[in-house]
C-alpha positions as CSV (number, residue, x, y, z in Angstrom):
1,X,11.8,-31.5,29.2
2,X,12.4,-34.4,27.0
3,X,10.1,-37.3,27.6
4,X,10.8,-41.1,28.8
5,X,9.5,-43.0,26.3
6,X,11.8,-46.2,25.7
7,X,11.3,-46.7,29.8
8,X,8.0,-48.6,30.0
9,X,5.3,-48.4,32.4
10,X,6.5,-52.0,33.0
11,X,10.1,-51.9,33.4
12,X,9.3,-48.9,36.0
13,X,7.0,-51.4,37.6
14,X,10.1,-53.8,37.7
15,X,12.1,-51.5,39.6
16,X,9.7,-50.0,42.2
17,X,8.6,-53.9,43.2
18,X,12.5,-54.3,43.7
19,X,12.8,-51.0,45.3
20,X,10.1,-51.8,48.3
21,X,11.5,-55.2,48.7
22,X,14.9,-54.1,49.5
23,X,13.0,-51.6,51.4
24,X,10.8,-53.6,53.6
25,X,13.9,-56.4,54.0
26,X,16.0,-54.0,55.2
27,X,13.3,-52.9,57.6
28,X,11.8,-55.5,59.0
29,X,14.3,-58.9,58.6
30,X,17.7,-56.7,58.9
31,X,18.6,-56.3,62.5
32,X,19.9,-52.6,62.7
33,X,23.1,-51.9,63.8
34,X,23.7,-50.4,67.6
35,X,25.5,-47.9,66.0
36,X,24.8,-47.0,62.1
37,X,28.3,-44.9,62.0
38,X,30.2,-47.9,62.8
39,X,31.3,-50.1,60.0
40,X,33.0,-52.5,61.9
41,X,31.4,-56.2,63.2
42,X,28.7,-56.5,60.8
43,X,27.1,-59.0,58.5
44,X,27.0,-58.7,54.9
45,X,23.4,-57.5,55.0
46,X,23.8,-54.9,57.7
47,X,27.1,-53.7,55.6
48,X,24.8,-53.3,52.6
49,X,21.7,-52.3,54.2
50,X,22.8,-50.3,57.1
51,X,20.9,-46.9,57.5
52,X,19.5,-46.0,54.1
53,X,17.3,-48.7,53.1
54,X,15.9,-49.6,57.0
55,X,13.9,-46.3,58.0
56,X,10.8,-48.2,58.3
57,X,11.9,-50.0,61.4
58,X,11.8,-46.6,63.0
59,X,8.5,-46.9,62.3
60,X,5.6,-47.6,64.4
61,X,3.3,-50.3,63.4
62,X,0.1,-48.2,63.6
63,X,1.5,-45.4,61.1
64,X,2.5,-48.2,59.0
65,X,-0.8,-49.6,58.6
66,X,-2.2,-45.8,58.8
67,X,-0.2,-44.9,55.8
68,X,-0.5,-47.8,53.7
69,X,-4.6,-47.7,54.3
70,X,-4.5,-44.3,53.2
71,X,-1.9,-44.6,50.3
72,X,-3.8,-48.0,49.2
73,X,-7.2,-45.8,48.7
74,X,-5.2,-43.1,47.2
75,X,-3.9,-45.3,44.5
76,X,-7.2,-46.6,43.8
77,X,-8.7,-43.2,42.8
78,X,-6.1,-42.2,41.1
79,X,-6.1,-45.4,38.6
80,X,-9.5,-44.8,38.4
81,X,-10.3,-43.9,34.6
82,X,-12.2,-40.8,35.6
83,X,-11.3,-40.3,38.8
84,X,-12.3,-37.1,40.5
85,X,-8.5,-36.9,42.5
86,X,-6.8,-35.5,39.2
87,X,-9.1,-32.3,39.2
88,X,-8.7,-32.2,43.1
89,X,-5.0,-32.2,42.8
90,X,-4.7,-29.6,39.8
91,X,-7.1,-27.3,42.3
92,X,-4.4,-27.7,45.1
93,X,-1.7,-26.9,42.6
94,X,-3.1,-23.8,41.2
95,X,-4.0,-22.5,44.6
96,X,-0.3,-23.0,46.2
97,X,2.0,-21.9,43.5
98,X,-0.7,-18.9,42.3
99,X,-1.9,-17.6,45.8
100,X,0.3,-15.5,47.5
101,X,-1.8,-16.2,50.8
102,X,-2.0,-19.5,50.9
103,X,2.3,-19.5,50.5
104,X,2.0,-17.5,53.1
105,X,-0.1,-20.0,55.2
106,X,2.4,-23.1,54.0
107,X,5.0,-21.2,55.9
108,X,3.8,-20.9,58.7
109,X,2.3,-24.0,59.1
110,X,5.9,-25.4,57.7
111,X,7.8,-22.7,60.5
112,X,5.6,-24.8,63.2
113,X,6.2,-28.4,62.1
114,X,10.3,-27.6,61.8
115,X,10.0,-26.2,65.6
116,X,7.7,-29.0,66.9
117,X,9.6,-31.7,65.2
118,X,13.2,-30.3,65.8
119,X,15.9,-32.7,66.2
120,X,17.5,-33.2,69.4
121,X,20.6,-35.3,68.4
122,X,23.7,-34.2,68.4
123,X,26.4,-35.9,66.3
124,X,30.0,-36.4,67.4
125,X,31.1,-32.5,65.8
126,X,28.8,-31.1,67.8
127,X,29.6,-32.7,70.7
128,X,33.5,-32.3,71.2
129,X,33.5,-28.8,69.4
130,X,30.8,-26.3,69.8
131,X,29.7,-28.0,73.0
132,X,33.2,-26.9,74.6
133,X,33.9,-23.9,71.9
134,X,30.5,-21.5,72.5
135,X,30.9,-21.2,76.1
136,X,34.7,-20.3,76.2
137,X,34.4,-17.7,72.8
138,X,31.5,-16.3,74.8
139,X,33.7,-15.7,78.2
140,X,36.2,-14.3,76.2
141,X,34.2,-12.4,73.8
142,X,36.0,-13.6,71.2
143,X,35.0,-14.0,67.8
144,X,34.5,-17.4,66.2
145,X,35.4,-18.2,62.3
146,X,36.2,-21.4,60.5
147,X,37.2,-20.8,57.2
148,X,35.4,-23.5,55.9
149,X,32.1,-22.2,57.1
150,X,32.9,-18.4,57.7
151,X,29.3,-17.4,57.8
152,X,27.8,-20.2,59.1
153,X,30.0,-20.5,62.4
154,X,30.0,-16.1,62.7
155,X,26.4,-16.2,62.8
156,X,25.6,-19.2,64.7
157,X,28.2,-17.9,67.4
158,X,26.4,-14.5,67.2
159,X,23.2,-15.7,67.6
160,X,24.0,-18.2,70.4
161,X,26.0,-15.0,72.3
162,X,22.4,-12.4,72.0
163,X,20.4,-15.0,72.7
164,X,22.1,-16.5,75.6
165,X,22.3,-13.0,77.2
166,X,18.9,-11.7,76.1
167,X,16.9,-15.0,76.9
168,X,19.3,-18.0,78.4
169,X,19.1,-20.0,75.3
170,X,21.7,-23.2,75.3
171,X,23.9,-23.4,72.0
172,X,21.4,-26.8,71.0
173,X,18.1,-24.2,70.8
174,X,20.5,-21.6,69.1
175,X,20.9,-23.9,66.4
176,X,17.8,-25.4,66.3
177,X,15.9,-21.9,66.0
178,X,18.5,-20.7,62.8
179,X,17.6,-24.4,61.1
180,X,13.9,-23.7,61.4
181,X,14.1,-20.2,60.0
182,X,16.5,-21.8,57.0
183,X,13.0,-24.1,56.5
184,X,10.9,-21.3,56.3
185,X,13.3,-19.3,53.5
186,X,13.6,-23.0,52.1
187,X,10.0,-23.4,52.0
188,X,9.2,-20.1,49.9
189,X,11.9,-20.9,47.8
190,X,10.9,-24.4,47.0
191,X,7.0,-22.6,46.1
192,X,9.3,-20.0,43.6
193,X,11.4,-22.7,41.9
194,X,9.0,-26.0,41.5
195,X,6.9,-24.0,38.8
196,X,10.3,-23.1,36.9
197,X,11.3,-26.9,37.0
198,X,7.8,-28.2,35.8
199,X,5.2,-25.1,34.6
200,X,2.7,-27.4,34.2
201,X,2.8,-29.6,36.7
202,X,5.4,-27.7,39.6
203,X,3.1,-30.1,42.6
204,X,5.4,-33.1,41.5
205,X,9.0,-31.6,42.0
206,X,7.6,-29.9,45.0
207,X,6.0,-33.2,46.5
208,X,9.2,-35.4,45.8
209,X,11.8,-33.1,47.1
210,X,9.6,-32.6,50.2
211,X,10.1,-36.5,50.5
212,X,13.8,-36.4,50.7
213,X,16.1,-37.1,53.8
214,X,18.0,-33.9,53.3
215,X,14.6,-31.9,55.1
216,X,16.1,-32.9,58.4
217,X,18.4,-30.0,57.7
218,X,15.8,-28.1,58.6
219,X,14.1,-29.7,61.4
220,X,16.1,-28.4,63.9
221,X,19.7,-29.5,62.7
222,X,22.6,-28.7,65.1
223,X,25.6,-28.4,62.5
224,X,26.4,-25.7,59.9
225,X,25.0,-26.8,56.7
226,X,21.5,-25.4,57.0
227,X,22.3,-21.9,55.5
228,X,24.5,-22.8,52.9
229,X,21.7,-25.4,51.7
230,X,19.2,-22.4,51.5
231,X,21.7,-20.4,49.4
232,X,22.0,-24.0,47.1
233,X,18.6,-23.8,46.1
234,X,18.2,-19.7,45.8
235,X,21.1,-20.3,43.2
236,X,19.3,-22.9,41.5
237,X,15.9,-21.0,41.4
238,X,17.9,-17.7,39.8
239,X,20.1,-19.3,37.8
240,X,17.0,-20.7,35.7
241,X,15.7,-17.2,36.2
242,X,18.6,-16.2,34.3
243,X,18.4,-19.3,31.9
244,X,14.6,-17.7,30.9
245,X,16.0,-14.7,30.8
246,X,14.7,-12.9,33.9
247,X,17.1,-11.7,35.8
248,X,21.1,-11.0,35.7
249,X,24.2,-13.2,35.7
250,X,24.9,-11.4,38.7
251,X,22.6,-12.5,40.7
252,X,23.2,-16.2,40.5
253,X,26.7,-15.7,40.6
254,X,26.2,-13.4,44.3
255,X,24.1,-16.1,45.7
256,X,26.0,-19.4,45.3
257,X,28.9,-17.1,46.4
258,X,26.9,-16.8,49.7
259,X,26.4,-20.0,49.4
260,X,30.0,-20.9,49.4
261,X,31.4,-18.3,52.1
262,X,28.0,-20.0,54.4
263,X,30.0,-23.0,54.0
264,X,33.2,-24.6,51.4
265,X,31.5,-27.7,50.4
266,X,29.0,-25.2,47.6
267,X,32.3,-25.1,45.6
268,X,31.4,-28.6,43.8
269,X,28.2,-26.2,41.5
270,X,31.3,-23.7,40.4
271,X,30.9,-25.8,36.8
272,X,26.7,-25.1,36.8
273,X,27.9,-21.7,37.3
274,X,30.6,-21.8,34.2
275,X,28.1,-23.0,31.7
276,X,25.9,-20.1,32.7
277,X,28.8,-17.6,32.3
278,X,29.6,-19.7,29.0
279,X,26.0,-18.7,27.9
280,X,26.3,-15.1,28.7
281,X,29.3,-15.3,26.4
282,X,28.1,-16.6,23.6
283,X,25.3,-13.3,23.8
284,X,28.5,-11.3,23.9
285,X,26.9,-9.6,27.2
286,X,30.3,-8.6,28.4
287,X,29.0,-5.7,30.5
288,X,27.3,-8.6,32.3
289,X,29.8,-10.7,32.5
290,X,32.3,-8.3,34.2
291,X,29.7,-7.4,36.7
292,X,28.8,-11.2,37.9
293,X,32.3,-12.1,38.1
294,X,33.0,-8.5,40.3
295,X,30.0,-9.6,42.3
296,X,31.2,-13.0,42.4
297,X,35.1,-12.4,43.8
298,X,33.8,-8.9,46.2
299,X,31.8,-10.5,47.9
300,X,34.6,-13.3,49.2
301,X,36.9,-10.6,49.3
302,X,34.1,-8.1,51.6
303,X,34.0,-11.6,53.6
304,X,37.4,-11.7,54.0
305,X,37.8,-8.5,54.6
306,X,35.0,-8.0,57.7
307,X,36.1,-11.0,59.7
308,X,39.7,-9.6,59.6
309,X,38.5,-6.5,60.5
310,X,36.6,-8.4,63.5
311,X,40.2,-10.1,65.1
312,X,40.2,-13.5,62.7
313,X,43.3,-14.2,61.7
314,X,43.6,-15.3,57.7
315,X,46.8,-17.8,58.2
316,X,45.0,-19.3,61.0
317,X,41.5,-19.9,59.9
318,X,43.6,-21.3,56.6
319,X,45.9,-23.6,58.7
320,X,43.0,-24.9,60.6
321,X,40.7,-25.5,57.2
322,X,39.7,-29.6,57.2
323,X,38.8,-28.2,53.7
324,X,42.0,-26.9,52.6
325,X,43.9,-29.7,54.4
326,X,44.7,-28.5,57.8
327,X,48.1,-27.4,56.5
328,X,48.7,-30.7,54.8
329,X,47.6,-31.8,51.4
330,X,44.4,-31.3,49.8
331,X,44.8,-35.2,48.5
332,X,44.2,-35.9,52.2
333,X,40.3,-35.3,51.6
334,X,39.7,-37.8,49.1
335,X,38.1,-41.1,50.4
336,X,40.2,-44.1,50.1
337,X,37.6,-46.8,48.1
338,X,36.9,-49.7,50.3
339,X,33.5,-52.1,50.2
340,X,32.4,-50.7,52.9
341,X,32.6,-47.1,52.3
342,X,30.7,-47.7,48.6
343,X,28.1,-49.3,51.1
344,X,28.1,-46.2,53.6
345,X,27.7,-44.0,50.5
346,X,25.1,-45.8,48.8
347,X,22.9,-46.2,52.2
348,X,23.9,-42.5,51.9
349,X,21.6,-41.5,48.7
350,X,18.8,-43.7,50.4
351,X,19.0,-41.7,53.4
352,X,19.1,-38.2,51.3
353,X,17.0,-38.9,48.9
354,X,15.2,-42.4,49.1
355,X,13.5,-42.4,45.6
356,X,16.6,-41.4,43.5
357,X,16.9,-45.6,43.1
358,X,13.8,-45.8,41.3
359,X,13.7,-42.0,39.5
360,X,17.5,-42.0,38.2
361,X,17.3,-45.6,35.9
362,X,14.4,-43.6,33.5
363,X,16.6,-40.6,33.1
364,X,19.6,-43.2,31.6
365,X,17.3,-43.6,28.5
366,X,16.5,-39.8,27.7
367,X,19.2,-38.0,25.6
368,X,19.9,-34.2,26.4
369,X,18.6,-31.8,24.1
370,X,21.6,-29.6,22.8
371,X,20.0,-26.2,23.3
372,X,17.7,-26.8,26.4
373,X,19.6,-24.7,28.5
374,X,17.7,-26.0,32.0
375,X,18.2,-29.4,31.5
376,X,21.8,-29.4,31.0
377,X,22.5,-27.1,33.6
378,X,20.6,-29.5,36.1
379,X,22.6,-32.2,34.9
380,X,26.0,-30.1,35.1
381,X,25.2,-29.6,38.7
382,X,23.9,-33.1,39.5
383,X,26.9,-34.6,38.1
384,X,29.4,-31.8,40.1
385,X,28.0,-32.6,43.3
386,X,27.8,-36.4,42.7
387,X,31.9,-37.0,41.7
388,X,32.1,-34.1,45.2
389,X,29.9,-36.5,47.0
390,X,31.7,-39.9,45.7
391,X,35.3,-38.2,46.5
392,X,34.9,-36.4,49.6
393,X,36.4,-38.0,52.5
394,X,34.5,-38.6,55.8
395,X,36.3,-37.4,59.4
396,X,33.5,-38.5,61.5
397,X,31.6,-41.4,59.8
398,X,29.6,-41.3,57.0
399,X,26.4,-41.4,59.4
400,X,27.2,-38.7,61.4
401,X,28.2,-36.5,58.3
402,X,25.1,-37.0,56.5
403,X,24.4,-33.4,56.4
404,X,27.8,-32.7,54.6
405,X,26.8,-34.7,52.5
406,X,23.5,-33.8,51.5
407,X,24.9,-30.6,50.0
408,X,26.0,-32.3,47.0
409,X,22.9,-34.4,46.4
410,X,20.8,-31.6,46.7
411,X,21.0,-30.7,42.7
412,X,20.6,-34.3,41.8
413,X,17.2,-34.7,43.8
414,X,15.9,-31.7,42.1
415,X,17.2,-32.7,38.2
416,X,15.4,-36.3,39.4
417,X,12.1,-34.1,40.7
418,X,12.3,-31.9,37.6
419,X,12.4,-35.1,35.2
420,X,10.0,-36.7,37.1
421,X,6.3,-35.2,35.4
422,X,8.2,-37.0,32.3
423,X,7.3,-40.3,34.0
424,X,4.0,-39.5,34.8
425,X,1.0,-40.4,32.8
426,X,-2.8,-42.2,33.3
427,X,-1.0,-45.9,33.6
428,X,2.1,-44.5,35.9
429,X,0.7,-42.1,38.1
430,X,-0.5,-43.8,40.8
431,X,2.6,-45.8,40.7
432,X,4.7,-42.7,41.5
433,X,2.2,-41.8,43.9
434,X,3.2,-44.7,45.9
435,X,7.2,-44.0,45.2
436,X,6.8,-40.7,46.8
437,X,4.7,-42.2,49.4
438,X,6.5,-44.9,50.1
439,X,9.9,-41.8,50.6
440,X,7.8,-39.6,52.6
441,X,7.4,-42.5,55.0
442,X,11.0,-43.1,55.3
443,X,12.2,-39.8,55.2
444,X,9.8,-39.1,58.4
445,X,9.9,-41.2,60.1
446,X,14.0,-40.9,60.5
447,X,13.1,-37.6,61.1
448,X,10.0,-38.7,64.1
449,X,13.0,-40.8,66.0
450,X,15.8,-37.7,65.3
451,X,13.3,-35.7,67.5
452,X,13.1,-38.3,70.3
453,X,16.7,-39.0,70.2
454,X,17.3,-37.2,73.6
């Protein structure tokens, strides 16, 4: 990775300070909207400030002064000139990302925390369709596909129908359960990709995308994103295989095609997925080629096939696609630009991913390298899923739809947490220590009041 160097210690300095004032305004002088979906009756600063700048009022007061105790002393060992932290910390990292036991105790551990700390609300989707769908497919065994998310709605309407009969299960546990598992698979594949996006030092991508909003997904989640976002970064982690040489196009090419028959919205990385085809092209591997695009198109076809095969109609899941326009036009999904919904979008990427405000400004100064194949692949994918996540209309409120969403910002927190050991040296470190910290605190703490929401 190409290093940061016309983006000075001080001008990163610059933007953090403004970063935690906005921060702790929005928190603590903002009064939060009843409702953070609405976008009606508000002042200016609730309009701007609304639900992605304010976690820390969800806050209690003693883990605030808890954590900022604890990151204060942090900070001070780590600017220390020969502080003792740095060797603790590179101990830590070789022992997570080398030991195959100690993975295995992170997931666990993780598998506990998602269950413990599940969410209990339900959004509006939830409420007026699979609330009133499960119970009537299940009385008339019938099967349930969206074609939008054929996977994702077959399997959580499978699993809701064994479990209910084998244990009593309600459809919100059924969901829950399938998120938490998606954490697990998450987990392991966050341990397998981090040291791909920084060999040296893979305990700073995995630290700041552990610090993003999108990990309510898989704390209990009742919609039908959590699969397809396992899938998004499986595809990451093997397309870089591929990048280094490791393993087949195919293989990239099968998984974000699981990905995308989970659920639609994976379509925005089809131009990461291009470039690598574009790569295998210029090798001349056509034998390669031929079998990642068969893998590619059979598996939507197999899809296809099998849920026709189970009673879904084809016309009818089309017709009824919000995706493909409901039988209208596909011009109907793109958001209309108004102030407020450039507001809802940027509280949005403070939600998702809080840090991207202070990580993404560095980045503007680096120039990509022309034949480092990683970077530019991250970037293709970051940019995709930003112009999907800037264009993509909401039907329920930008709020309530910010796991949607997340899909698409999912490549640009990990190009931001691949870039970030560029930032990082003796002067900067403890100051991205408190970035991170600062995140982690949001980001849970959202996901603390999700749990209690009842």
């Amino acid at each position: 990775m190409s290093k940061t160097g016309r983006f000075s210690n001080l001008a990163l300095l610059i933007l953090t300070a403004a970063w935690i004032a906005v921060v702790l305004y929005a928190g603590f002088c903002v009064t939060p909207p009843a409702n953070p979906n609405q976008s009606h009756d508000l002042t200016a600063s609730q309009m701007v400030l609304r639900f992605g700048f304010n976690q820390l009022h969800l806050t209690p007061p003693a883990l605030l002064l808890f954590w900022l105790l604890v990151s204060l002393g942090f900070i001070y060992l780590l600017a220390r000139k020969e502080s003792p932290v740095v060797e603790w910390i590179k101990k830590i990292e070789q022992g997570i990302f080398s030991n195959g036991k100690i993975q295995a105790l992170i997931g666990l551990i993780s598998a506990g925390l998602f269950w413990i700390l599940r969410s209990n609300y339900a959004n509006k989707d939830f409420l007026l369709y699979k609330k009133d769908w499960y119970p009537e497919f299940l009385f008339y065994h019938s099967i349930h596909v969206r074609f939008d998310e054929m996977w994702e709605s077959f399997l959580h309407m499978e699993a809701y129908r064994f479990l209910h009969a084998s244990l009593g299960w309600s459809i919100e546990t059924t969901f829950q359960l399938i998120s938490c598992v998606c954490g697990v698979v998450f987990i392991f594949a966050l341990l397998k990709l981090c040291p791909l996006l920084a060999s040296r030092q893979p305990l700073i991508p995995f630290a700041a995308l552990l610090s993003g909003g999108f990990m309510q997904l898989f704390f209990g989640d009742m919609e039908y994103y959590t699969i397809s976002a396992v899938f998004i970064f499986l595809y990451v982690w093997a397309a870089l295989l591929f990048i280094r040489g490791r393993v087949n196009l195919v293989l990239p090419a099968f998984l974000l095609m699981a990905g995308m028959v989970a659920h639609m919205a994976a379509i925005f990385l089809l131009p990461s997925l291009l470039y690598l085809f574009i790569m295998e092209l210029e090798h001349r591997r056509y034998a390669s080629l031929l079998a990642a695009g068969l893998a590619f198109v059979g598996l939507l076809s197999c899809s296809l096939l099998f849920f026709q095969s189970r009673g879904a109609s084809l016309s009818r899941m089309v017709a009824t696609s919000w995706g493909l326009g409901r039988g209208g036009s596909l011009l109907e999904n793109i958001a209309k630009f108004t102030r407020v919904d450039f507001w809802g979008r940027v509280n949005l990427i403070g939600l998702i991913f809080p840090s991207a405000f202070v990580l993404a400004p560095p980045l503007l100064c680096c120039r990509l390298p022309k034949k480092e194949h990683v970077r530019i692949f991250l970037w293709i994918a970051a940019l995709s899923g930003l112009l999907f996540f800037a264009a993509w209309i909401s039907t329920i409120g930008l709020y309530m739809d910010w796991n949607l969403f997340s899909l698409p910002l999912i490549p640009l927190a990990i190009y931001l947490s691949a870039s970030l050991p560029d930032l990082v040296n003796a002067r900067s470190r403890a100051l991205i220590f408190f970035v991170l910290s600062l995140s982690c605190l949001m980001t849970y703490s959202w996901i603390f009041s999700n749990h209690f929401s009842f």
